[in-house]
C-alpha positions in Angstrom: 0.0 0.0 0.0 1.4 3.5 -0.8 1.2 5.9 2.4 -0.8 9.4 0.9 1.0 12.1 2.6 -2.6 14.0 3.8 -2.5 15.8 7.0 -4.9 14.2 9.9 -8.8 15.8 10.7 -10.7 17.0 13.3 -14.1 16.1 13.3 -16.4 19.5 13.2 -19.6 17.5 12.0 -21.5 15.0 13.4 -25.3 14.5 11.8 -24.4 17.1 8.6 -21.2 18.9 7.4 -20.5 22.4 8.6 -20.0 23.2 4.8 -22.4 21.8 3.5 -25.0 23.1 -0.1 -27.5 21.6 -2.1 -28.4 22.9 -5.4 -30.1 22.2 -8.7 -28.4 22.1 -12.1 -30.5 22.2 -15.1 -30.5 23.3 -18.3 -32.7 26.1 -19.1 -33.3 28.4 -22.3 -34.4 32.3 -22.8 -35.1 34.7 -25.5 -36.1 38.5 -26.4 -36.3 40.6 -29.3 -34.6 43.9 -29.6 -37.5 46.5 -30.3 -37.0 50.4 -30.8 -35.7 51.0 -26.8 -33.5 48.1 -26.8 -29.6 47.3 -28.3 -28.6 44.1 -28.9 -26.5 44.2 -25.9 -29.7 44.9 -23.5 -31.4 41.7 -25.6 -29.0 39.7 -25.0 -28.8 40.4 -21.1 -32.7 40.4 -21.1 -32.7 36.5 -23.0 -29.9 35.3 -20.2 -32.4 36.8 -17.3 -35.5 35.0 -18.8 -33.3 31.8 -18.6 -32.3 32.3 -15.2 -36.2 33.3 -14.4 -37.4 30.1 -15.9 -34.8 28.2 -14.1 -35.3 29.1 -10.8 -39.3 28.7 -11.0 -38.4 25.0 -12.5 -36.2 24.0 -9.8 -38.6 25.3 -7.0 -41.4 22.8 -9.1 -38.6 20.0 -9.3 -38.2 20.1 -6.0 -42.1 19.8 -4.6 -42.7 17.2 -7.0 -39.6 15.3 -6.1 -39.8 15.8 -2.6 -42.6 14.2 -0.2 -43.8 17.3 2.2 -46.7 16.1 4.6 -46.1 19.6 6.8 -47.6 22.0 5.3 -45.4 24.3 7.1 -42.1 22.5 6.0 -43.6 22.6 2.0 -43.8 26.4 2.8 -40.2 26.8 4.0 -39.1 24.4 1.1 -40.5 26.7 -1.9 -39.7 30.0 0.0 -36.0 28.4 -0.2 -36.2 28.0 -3.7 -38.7 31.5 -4.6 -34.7 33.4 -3.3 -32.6 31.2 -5.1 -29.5 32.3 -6.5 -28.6 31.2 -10.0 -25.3 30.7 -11.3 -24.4 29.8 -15.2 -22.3 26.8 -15.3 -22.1 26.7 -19.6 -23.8 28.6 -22.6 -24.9 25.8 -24.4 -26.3 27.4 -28.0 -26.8 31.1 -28.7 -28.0 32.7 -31.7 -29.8 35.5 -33.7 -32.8 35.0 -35.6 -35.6 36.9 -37.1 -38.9 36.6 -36.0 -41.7 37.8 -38.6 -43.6 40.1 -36.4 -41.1 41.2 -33.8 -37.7 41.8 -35.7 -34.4 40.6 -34.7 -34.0 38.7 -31.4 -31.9 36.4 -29.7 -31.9 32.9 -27.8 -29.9 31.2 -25.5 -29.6 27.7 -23.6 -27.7 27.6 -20.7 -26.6 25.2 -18.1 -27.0 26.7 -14.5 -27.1 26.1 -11.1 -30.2 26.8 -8.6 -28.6 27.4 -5.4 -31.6 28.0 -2.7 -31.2 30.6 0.0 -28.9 28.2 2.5 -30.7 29.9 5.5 -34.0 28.8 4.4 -32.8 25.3 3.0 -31.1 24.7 6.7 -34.0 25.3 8.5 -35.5 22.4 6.2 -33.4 20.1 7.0 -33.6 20.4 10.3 -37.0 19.3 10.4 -36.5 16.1 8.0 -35.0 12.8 9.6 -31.4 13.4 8.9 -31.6 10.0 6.0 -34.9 10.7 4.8 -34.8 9.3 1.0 -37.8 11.7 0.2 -35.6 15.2 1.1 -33.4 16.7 -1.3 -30.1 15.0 -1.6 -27.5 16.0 1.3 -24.2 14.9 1.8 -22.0 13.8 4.8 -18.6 13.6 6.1 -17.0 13.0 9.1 -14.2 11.0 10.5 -13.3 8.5 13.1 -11.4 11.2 15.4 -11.6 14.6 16.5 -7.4 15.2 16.6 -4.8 13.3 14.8 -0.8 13.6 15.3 1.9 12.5 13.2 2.1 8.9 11.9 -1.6 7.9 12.8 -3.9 7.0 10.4 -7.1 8.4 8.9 -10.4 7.0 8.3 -13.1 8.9 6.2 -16.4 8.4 6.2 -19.6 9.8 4.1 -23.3 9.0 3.9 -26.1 10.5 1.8 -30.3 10.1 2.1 -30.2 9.2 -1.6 -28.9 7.0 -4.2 -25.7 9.1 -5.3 -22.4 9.6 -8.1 -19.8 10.7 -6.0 -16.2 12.3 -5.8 -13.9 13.2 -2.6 -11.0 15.5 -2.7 -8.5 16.5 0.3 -6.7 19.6 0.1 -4.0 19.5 2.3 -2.1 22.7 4.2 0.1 23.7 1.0 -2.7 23.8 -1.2 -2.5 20.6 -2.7 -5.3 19.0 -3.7 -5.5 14.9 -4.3 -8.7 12.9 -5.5 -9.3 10.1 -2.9 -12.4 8.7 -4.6 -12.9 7.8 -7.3 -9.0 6.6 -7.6 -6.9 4.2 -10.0 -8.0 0.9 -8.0 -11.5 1.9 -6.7 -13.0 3.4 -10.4 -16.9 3.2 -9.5 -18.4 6.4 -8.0 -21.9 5.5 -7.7 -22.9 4.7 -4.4 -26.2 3.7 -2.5 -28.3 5.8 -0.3 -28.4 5.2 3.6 -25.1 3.5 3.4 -22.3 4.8 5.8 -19.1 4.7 3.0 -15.3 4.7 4.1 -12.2 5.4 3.2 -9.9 3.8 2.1 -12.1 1.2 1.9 -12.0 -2.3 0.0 -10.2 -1.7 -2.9 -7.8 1.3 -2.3 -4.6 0.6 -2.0 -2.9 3.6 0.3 -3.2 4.7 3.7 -3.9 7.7 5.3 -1.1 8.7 7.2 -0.8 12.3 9.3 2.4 13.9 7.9 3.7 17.0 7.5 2.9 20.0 6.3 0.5 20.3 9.4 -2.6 23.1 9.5 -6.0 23.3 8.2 -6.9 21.7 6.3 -10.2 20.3 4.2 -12.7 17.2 2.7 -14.7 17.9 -0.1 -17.4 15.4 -0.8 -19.3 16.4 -4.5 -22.2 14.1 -5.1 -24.6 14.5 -7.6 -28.2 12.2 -8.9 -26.4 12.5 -12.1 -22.8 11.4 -13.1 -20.8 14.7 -12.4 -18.3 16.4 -14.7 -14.6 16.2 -15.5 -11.4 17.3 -13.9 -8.2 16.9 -14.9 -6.0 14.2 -13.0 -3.2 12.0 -13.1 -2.5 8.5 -11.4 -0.2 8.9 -8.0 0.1 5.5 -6.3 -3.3 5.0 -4.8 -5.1 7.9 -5.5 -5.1 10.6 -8.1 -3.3 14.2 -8.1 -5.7 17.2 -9.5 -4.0 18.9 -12.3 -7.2 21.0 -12.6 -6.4 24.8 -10.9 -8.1 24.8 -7.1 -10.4 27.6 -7.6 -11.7 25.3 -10.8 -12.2 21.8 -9.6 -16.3 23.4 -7.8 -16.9 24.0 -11.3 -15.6 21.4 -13.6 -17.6 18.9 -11.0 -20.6 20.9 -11.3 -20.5 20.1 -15.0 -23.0 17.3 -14.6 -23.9 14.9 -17.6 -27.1 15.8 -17.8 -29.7 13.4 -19.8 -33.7 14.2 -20.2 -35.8 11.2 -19.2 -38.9 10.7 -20.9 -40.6 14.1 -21.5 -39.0 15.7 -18.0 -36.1 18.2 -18.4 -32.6 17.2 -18.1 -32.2 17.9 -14.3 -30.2 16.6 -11.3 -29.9 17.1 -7.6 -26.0 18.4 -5.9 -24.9 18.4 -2.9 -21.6 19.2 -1.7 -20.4 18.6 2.1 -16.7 20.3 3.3 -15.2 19.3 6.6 -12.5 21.5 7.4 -9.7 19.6 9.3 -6.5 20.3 11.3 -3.6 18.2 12.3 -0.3 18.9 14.6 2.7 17.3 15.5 
């Protein structure tokens, strides 16, 4: 087994992460038509703000159809979490210019984006569903065996979602260095069943989590997604895989979710991402 040289964590969640979203990606698709009083600049910015309109209503309907509320109260605090929901374009899919008969020239677009709910309003839901409730959104978990690790002892990782889940860990350790424990060269499948605590390294990784140096915080990443999530850019070191994709990128490549529309439903998926932020000393 290779030893990963990842600094050690201390536990700061225990039933959810202390970092911890959930979100809706979609795509969506907008248009408007220029007008006397418009340029095509102000067109353009008016078809992106339809898409993001339509979006955001969609998610909030996703997420009542796809979500069994018997509390009146909770299905309240659910929408209102969704009616403030910030969203963020992940991809322009197609743009273009056209001519429409009666209005002139106008302009489309389909994007991918991201329906992030107000995270005050989406906590307060989750504290009223049972933590593993398969009917809630999808939330994510991680924690580990210990509170404080030194030098030389081992790790163990653990995560756990409510629902069925494709998933993908990374650890960023005190210089900035960021390594993909899961999936990783000898453990490829990253789908993984709801309700099920997972660990790691687990039965097929082959390296260790030992505490070396450098020592400070530190942090867990745990990216799951209903749909199989996007692509970074990594390359085979022992056990586990080293992230060639810039830090501030790897958020975003992930959220680039292979989306696929079943049946007459739009091509939609649940995120959730959980961070643990973790600490280690001599």
């Amino acid at each position: 087994m290779k030893n990963v040289a990842l600094a050690g964590i201390m536990l700061l969640i225990l039933a959810s992460s202390l970092h911890a979203s959930q979100s809706i990606i979609t795509e969506t698709d907008g248009s408007a038509c220029m007008g006397d009083d418009k340029s095509r600049k102000d067109t353009e910015q008016l078809a992106h703000k339809e898409a993001t309109r339509r979006a955001a209503e969609y998610a909030a309907t996703y997420v009542k159809s796809e979500t069994v509320v018997k509390d009146s109260a909770l299905e309240s605090d659910l929408i209102s979490a969704y009616a403030n929901a910030k969203v963020s374009v992940l991809q322009e899919l197609e743009k273009a210019w056209y001519k429409d008969q009666s209005s002139g020239d106008c302009y489309k677009v389909k994007l991918k984006v991201e329906v992030v709910p107000d995270q005050r309003a989406i906590a307060k839901v989750a504290e009223k569903f049972v933590v593993d409730d398969p009917t809630a959104p999808l939330n994510i978990k991680v924690w580990t065996d210990k509170k404080e690790y030194s030098k030389g002892q081992q790790i163990k990782v653990y995560l756990k979602a409510n629902r069925p889940f494709y998933g993908r860990v990374v650890y960023k350790d005190a210089d900035g260095t960021q390594v993909q424990l899961l999936p990783n060269p000898y453990r490829t499948d990253n789908y993984f069943n709801g309700g099920v605590v997972y660990e790691l390294p687990g039965n097929g990784d082959r390296y260790d989590l030992e505490v070396t140096p450098p020592f400070g915080k530190e942090f867990v990443t745990v990216y799951a997604s209903t749909a199989q999530l996007g692509d970074i850019e990594t390359t085979a070191s022992g056990g586990v895989y080293e992230i060639k994709t810039k830090p501030q990128d790897v958020a975003t490549g992930t959220r680039g979710v292979k989306l696929t529309a079943k049946g007459s439903t739009q091509a939609t998926a649940e995120f959730a991402e959980a961070k643990a932020e973790v600490t280690t000393d001599k």
